[in-house]
N, C-alpha and C positions, 0 to 999 in steps of 0.2 A: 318269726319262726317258720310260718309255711314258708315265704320264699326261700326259705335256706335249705329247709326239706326240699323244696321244688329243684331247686339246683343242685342236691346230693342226688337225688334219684334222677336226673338229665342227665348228672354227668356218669353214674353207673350205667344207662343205654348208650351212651355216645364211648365211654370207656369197653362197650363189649365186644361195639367194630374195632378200636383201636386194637383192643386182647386180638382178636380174628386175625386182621394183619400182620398186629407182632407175632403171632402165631405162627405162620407163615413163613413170615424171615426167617423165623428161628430156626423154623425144621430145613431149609434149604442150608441155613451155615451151618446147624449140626453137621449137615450131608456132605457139605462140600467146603466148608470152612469160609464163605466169600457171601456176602451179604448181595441179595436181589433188586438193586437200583429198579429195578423194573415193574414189582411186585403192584406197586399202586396203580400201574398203568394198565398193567394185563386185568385188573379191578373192572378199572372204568372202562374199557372195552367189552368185557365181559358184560357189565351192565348194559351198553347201548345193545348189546346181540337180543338181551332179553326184552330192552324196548321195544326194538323191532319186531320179535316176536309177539308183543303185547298189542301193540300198531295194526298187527297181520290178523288178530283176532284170535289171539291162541290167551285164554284164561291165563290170571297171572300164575297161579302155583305149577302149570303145566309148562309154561314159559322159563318161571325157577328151575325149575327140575333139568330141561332140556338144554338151561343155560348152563346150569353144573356139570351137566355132560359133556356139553363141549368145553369147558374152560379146562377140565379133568385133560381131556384128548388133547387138548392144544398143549397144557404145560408138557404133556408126554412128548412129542411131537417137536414140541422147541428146545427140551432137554437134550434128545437124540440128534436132532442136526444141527444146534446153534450152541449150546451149550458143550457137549461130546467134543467136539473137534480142540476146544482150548483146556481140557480138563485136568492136562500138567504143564499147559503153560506158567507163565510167572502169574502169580496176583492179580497184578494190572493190568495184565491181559482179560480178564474173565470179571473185571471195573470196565473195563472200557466196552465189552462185548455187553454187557448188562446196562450200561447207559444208551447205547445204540440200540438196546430194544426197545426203551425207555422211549428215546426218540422217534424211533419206528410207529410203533403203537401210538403214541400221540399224533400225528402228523397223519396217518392213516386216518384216523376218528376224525381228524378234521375234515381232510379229503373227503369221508363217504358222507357223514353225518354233520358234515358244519359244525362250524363255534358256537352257531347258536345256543343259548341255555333254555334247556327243555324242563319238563316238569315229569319226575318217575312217578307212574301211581302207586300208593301203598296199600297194601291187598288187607291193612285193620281202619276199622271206622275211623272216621274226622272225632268223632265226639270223645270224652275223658270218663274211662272206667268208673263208675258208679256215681258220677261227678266232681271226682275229685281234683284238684288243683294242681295234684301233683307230678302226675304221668299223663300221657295220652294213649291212647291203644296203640301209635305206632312205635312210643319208645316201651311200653311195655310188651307188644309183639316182638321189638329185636333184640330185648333183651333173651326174651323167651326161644327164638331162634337159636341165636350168640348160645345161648345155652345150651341148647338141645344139642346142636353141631358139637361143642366142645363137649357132651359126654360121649358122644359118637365117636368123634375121634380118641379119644380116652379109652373106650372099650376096645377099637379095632385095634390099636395098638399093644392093648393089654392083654388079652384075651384069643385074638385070630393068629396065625401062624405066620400068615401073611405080615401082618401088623407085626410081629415080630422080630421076621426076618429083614424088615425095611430100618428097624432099631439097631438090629445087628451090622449090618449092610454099613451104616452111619456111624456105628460106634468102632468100630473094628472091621475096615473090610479084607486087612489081612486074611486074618482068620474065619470071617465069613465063605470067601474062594474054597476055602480050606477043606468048608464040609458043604461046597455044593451049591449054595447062594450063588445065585446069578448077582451081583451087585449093579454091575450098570444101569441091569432092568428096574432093581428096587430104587436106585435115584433116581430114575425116571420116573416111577410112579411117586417117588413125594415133591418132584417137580408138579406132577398133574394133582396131585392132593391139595398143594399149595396155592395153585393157580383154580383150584377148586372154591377154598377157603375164601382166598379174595374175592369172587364174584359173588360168593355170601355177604360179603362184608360191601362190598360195593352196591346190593341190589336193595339192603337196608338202608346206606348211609344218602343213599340218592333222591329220597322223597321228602329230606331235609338240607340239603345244601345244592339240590336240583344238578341237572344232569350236564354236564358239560364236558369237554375232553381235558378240560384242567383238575377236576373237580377232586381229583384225590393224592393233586399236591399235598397240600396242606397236612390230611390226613397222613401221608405216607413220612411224615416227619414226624405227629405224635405216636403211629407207632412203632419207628426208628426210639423213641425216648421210653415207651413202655418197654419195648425188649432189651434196652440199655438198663434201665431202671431194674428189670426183674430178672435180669439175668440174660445174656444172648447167649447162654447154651444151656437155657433152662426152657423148656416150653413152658410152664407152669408156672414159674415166674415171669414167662412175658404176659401170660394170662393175670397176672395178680396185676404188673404194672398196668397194663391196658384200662384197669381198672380204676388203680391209684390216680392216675395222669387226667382218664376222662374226670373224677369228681376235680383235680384240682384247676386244672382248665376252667370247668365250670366258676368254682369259689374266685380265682381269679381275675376272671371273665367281669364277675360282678358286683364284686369287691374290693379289687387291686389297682390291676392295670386297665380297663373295661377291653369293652368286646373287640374292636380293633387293634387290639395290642397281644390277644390269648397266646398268640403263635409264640409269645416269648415264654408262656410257661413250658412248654418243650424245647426250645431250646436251652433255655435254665436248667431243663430236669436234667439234659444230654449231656450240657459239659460239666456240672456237679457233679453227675454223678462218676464221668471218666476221673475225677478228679479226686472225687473222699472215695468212691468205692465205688472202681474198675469193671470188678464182678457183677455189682448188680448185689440188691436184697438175697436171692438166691442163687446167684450165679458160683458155678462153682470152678474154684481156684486151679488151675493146669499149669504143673509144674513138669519144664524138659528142663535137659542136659545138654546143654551146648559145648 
């Protein structure tokens, strides 16, 4: 019974990066209808900036903080010149602009920082909260993170005007123009909110699957399967699958297929779920007139 405990509460920390990420996609295709091939990658670059910041002697939560500022600036930044230009192109255009960032950004990290696999420090003890068997202080710190962030962003959007108007912007930018919204600018900033999100998600997920410029492969496909699963124009339901996906990963992991194999519970989740239900747990149903 503790190992099964032990594996439901791994995979709700390991499912709160995945929620972070699907979080992410989501709100760029609310914004723009076109999913971020790139999203894992602007992550793990994110992360090395913070490494190096760590490296240079700069305390880790100060290092956090500064690394979320530039990843914020940067997604603003690559929305306005790389993203902008193809923004009524076709589809495929703005696929194929989104894997060449992909490209980019990896290939970069190599360049500055080598392939080498490095080791992220994590800013909670080695040792297990009261002794228990179940968590460690670093997946119960990224839970606790993952959390914190996701009511943050809950409130900014619910509550600030701003947050509002970046809703609006995304749900309707007809009528946003209409009464004054700058809309270009509010995609831009969920471009940079996104690319915010991710270097959270990357800055946790790094002191367990160690640093490298591949390191959020993997990751960037279970949470392609949580945002499918929960809905890809649901934030909220990518947040629930994020969760769903990480415990089943986990049970899977060490009771199915074993560890070498986990990658297939996401793509199992991905095409089931295109397949019995589209939408997702929450995902909600959009019906046009052709």
């Amino acid at each position: 019974m503790d190992a099964l405990l032990h594996q439901v509460f791994s995979g709700l920390a390991t499912g709160g990066i995945y929620a972070s990420v699907a979080l992410a996609l989501v709100m760029i295709y609310n914004a723009t209808n076109h999913i971020n091939f790139a999203q894992g990658e602007m992550a793990m670059f994110a992360t090395y900036v913070a490494w190096s910041l760590i490296e240079g002697g700069l305390p880790y939560w100060a290092a956090f903080s500064v690394t979320v500022g530039l990843a914020f600036l940067g997604g603003v930044v690559l929305e306005r010149v790389v993203i902008r230009p193809v923004e009524n192109a076709p589809g495929l255009s703005a696929v194929i602009v989104s894997i060449g960032i992909l490209v980019i950004f990896n290939s970069l990290a190599g360049w500055w920082f080598s392939y080498t696999t490095r080791s992220f420090p994590s800013p909670f003890p080695d040792s297990r909260p009261f002794g228990s068997s179940l968590l460690s202080y670093h997946e119960l710190g990224s839970m606790g993170v993952t959390l914190a962030m996701l009511v943050a962003i809950y409130s900014f959007f619910r509550f600030t005007s701003l947050g509002l108007a970046m809703r609006a912007a995304a749900q309707n930018p007809v009528s946003s123009r209409l009464v004054g919204i700058r809309v270009g600018w509010m995609l831009a900033l969920g471009w940079g909110l996104a690319a915010a999100i991710g270097a959270v998600a990357g800055m946790m997920v790094a002191p367990i699957v160690f640093l490298d410029p591949n390191m959020m492969g993997g990751i960037l496909v279970y949470a392609f399967a949580a945002a499918l699963l929960g809905g890809i124009n649901n934030p909220w339901g990518a947040v629930v699958g994020g969760f769903i996906i990480g415990v089943l990963e986990n049970l899977a992991g060490a009771y199915v297929v074993g560890t070498e194999l986990k990658l297939t519970v996401a793509l199992v989740a991905i095409i089931g779920t295109l397949v019995v239900k589209p939408d997702g747990l929450l995902g909600k149903t959009v019906v046009s007139r052709v």
